[in-house]
C-alpha positions in Angstrom: 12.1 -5.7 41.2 8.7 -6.4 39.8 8.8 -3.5 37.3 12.3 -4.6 35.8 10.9 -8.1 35.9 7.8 -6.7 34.1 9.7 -4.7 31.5 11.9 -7.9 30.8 9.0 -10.1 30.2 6.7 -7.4 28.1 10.3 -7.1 25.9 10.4 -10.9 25.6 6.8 -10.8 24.2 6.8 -8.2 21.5 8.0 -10.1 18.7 6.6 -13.3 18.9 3.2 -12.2 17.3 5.2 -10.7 14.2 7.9 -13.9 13.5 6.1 -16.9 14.6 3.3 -17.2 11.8 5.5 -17.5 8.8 7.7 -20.3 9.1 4.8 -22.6 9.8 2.7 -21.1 7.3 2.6 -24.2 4.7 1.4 -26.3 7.8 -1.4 -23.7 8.3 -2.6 -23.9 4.6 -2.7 -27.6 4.9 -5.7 -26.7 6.9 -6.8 -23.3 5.8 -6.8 -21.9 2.5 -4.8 -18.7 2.0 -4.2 -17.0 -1.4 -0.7 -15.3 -2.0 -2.6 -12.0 -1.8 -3.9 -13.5 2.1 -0.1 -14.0 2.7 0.8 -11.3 1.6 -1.9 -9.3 3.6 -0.6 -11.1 6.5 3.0 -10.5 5.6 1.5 -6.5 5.7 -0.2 -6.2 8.8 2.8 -6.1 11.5 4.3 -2.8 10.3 0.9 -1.5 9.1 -0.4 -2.0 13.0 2.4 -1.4 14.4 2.0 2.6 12.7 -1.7 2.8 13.7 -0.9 1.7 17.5 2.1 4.6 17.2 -0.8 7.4 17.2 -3.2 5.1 19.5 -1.4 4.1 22.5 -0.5 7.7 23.8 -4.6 8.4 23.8 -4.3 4.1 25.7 -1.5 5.8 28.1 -3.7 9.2 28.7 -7.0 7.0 29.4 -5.9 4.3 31.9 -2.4 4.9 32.4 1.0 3.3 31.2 0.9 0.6 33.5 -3.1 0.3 32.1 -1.4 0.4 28.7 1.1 -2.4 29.2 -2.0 -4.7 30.7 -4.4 -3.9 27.9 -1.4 -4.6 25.2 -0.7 -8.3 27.0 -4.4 -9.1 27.5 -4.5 -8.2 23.9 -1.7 -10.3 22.5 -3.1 -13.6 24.8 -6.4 -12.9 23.3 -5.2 -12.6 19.8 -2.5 -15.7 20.1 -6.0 -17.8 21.3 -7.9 -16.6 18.0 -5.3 -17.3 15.6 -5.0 -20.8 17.1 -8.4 -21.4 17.0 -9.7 -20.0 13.8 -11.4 -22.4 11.7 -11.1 -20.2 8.6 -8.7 -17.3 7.1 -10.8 -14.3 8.2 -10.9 -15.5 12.2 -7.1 -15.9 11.3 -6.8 -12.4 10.1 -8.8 -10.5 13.3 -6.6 -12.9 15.2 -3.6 -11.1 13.4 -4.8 -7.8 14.0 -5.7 -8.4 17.9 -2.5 -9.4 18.2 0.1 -7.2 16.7 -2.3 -4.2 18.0 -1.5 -5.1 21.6 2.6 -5.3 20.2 2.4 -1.9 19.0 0.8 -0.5 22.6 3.4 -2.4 24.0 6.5 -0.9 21.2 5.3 2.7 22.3 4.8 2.3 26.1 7.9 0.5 27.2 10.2 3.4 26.4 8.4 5.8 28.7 7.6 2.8 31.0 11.6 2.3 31.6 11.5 5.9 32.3 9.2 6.1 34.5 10.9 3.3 36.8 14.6 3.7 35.6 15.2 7.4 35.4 18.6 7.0 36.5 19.2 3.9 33.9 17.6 4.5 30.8 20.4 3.5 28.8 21.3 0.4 30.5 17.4 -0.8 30.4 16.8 0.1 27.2 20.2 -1.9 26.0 18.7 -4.7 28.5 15.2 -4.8 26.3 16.6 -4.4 23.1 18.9 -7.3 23.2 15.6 -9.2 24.9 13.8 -8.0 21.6 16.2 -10.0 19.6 15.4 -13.0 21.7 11.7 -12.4 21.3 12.6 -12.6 17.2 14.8 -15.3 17.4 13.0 -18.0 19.5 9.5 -18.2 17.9 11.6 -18.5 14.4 13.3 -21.6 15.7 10.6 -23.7 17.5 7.8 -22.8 15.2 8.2 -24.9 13.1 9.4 -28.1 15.1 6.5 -27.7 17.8 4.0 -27.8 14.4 5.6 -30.7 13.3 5.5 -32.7 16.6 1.7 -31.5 17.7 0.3 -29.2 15.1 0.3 -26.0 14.1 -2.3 -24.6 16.3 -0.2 -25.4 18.9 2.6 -23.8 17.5 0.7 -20.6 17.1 -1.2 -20.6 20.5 1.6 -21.2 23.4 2.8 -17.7 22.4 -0.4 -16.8 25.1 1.5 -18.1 27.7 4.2 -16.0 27.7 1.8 -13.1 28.1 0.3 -13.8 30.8 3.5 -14.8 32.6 4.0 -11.2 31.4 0.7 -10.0 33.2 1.4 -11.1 36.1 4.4 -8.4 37.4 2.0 -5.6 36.1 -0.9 -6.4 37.9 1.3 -6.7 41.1 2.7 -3.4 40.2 -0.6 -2.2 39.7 -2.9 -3.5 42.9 0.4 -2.2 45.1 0.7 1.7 43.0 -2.6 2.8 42.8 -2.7 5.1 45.2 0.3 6.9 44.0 -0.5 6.6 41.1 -3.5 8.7 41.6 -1.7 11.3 43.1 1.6 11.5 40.7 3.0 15.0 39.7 3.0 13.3 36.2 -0.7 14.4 36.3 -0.3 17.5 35.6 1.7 17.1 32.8 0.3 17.9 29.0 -2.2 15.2 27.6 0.2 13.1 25.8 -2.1 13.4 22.8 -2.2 17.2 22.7 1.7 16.8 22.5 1.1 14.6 19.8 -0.1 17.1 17.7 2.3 19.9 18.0 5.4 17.6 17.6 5.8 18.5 13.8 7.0 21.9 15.2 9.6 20.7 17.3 13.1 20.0 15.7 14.4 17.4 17.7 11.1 15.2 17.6 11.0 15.4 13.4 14.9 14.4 13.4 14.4 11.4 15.9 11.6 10.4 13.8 13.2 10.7 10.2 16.3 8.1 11.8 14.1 6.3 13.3 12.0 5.5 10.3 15.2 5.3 7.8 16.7 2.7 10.2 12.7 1.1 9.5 12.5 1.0 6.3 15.5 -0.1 5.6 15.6 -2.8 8.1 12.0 -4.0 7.0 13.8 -4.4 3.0 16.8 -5.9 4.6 14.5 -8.9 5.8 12.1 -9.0 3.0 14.7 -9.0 0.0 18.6 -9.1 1.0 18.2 -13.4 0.3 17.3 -12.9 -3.0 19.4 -9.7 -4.0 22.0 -11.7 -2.8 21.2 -14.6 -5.1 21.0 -12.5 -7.7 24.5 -10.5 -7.6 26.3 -12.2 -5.8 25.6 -15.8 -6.7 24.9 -17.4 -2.6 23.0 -19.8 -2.5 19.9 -20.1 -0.4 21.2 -21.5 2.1 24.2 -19.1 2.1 21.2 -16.5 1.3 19.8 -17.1 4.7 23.0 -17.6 6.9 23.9 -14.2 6.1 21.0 -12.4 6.7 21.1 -13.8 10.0 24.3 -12.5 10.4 22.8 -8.9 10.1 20.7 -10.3 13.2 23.6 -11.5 15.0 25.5 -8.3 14.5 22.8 -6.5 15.9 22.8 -8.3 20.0 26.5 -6.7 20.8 25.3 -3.8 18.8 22.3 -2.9 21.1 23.8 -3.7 24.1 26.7 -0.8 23.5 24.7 1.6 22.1 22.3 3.3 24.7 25.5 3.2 27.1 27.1 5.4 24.6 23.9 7.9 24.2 24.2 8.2 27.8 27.9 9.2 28.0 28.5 11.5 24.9 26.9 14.8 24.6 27.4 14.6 20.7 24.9 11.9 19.6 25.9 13.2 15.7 29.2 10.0 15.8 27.0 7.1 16.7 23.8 8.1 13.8 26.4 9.5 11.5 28.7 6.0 12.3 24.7 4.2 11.6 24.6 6.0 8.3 27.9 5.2 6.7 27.4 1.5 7.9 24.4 0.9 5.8 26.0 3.1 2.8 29.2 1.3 2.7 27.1 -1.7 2.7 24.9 -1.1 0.3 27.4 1.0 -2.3 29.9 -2.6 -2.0 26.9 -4.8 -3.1 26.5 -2.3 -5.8 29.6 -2.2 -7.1 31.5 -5.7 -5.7 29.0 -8.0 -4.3 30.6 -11.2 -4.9 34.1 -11.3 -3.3 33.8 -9.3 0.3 29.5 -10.6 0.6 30.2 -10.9 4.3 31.6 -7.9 4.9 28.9 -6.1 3.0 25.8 -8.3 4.8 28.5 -7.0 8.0 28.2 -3.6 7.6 24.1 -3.2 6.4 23.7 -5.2 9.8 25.8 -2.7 11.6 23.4 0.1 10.5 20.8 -1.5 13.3 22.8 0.7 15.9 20.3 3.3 14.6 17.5 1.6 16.0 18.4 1.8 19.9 20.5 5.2 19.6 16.7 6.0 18.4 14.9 4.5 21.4 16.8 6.3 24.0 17.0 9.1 22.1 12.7 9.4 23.2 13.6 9.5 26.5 16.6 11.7 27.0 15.4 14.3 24.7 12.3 14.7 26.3 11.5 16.2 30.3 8.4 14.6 31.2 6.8 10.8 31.0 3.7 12.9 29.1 6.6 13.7 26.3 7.8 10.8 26.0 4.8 8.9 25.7 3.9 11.3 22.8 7.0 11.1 20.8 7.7 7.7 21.3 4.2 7.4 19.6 5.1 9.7 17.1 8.2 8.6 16.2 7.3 4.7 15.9 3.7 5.6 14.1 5.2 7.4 11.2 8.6 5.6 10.9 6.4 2.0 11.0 3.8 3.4 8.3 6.8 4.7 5.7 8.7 0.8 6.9 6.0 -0.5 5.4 6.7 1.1 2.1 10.3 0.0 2.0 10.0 -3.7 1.1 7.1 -2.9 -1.5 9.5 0.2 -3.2 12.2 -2.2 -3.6 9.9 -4.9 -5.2 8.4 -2.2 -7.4 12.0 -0.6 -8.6 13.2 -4.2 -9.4 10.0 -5.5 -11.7 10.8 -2.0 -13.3 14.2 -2.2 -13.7 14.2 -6.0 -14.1 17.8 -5.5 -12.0 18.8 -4.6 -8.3 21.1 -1.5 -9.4 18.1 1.0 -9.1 16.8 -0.8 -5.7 20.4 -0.4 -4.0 20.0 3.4 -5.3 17.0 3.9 -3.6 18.2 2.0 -0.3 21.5 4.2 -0.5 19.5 7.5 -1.0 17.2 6.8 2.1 20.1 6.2 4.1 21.9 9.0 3.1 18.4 11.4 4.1 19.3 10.4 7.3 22.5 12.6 7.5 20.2 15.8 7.6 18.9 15.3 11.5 22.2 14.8 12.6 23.0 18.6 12.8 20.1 18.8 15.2 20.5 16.0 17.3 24.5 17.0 17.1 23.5 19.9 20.7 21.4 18.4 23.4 17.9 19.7 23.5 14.6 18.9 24.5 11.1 18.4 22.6 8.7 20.1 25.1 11.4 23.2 25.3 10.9 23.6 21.7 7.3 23.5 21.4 6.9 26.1 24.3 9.1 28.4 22.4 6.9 27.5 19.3 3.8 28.7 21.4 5.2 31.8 22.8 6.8 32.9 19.2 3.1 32.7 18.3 1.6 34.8 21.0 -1.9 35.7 22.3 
């Protein structure tokens, strides 16, 4: 009970760092001056820190544990909620920032392997349970950020986020004072160092096709947020207001979305459908606002949200093609390190192809040719087979 409570709560927490700064972020410069290179350096950080903890938290989960991790990644979050609500000037703000969304990316990597570790039997019905949660996490901060500013402040808007962390704690350190002595003596232990794994994984098949879904489902989420409002001001003539509404809708697409999708990776041996049914979502999406924005809007914003089902086929994906918690660790920091890092890209790539172009034709290109790179790892993920048996037959092909 106190590790589904634990994994609930730790869900719950691992968006609120990333959403809850910008729509109070006039109120903050009230009191602060930030440039519009500081916001956008702010606007940077999540998916730039979310990458770096991807190839940190499985040297975290080696050194003191998963259940270590998950503590280290809350106390982390508390401390770095605190800071930003405190800081008298932008640079306090910006190690605030950091402190934070470091202990969100510990806590991104760990959970997956964290649900494995206590749901072995229900790994798809957990990890539709968190993802849904996840959406919460997104959705709340955005609505009562900016109300709780306006009634007592903005610090206070930014700093109450610490108190959902350390409601989060509290399961963890239970778990932890009650485990420790099997802990100590789990068979896990003699499992490969997560971060040796870490290292070998470009050799192994399955772990470079998990990765290159999960990071086009990234990057093309990340320009989905940063840019679909205006492209669809542009070309298809919505207001902002409309604008808005319907990139919500790509959110509210998503809840139903992630709750059916890990049930499904858990019954179909053929995982090809549900990436390849992913793939064509966001290309029919994106090749109707290309080539008839205006008249079916919603159905196009319908589908490009539809495409999100990559993003949990992805997460339990890193558990049931893996054998051991030490794998999973690794590739879940593999997988979310390099997919964040090349996310971070997307939203900049579009900006960069539109000032080019001066249009949104060659943007929509690009969005539709990473999507379509996606179709290549779904031969390899089409069999079931697992990352550590690949890299052992890597090793022995190499002999003495």
């Amino acid at each position: 009970m106190a590790a589904l409570l634990g994994v609930v709560l730790v869900a719950l927490t691992l968006r609120q760092t990333v959403v809850v700064m910008s729509p109070i972020l006039d109120d903050i410069r009230g009191d602060i001056p930030i440039s519009n290179v500081g916001v956008g350096l702010l606007g940077t950080l999540p998916p730039i820190l979310l990458a770096v903890s991807g190839f940190v938290a499985p040297r975290v989960a080696r050194g003191i544990g998963l259940d270590g991790g998950i503590v280290l990644a809350l106390l982390l979050m508390v401390l770095g909620h605190l800071v930003r609500a405190a800081a008298p000037g932008y640079a306090v703000l910006l190690v605030g920032s950091v402190v934070a969304l470091a202990g969100t990316g510990i806590g991104n990597v760990l959970l997956p392997p964290i649900v494995r570790r206590y749901f072995p039997d229900r790994i798809a019905m957990l990890t539709a349970v968190y993802v849904c949660i996840l959406g919460v996490s997104t959705a709340l901060p955005a609505a009562v950020a900016a109300p709780v500013a306006e009634q007592v402040g903005w610090r206070f808007s930014l700093g109450m986020w610490a108190v959902t962390s350390v409601v989060a704690l509290v399961p963890w350190l239970v778990i932890i004072a009650r485990e420790r002595r099997r802990r100590l003596s789990d068979a896990d232990a003699a499992e490969p160092p997560p971060t040796t794994l870490v290292t070998r994984l470009w050799r192994s098949r399955v772990a470079l096709s998990i990765t290159v879904v999960f990071s086009t489902s990234t990057i093309l989420t990340y320009a989905c947020f940063a840019w679909l409002p205006e492209i669809l001001g542009d070309i298809a003539g919505s207001t902002p207001t409309e604008a808005g509404v319907l990139l919500a809708v790509t959110g509210i697409i998503s809840a139903p979305i992630a709750l059916i999708a890990p049930l499904l990776v858990a019954r179909l041996q053929d995982v090809s459908r549900l990436i390849a049914a992913g793939i064509a979502s966001f290309v029919l999406g994106y090749l109707g606002l290309l080539l008839a924005p205006a008249p079916l809007t919603l159905l196009w914003v319908l589908l490009i949200g539809s495409g999100s089902i990559l993003f949990p086929v992805c997460l339990v994906l890193i558990n049931v093609r893996t054998r051991t918690q030490g794998g999973t660790v690794a590739l879940s920091g593999f997988a979310q390190g390099v997919a964040y890092a090349l996310g971070a890209l997307g939203p900049l790539l579009v900006g960069l192809l539109h000032d080019v172009s001066g249009g949104w034709t060659l943007p929509l290109l690009f969005l539709l040719a990473v999507a379509l790179v996606a179709a290549i790892p779904v031969f390899t993920l089409a069999k079931p087979a697992f990352v550590e048996d690949e890299l052992a037959r890597s090793y022995s092909s190499r002999g003495p």
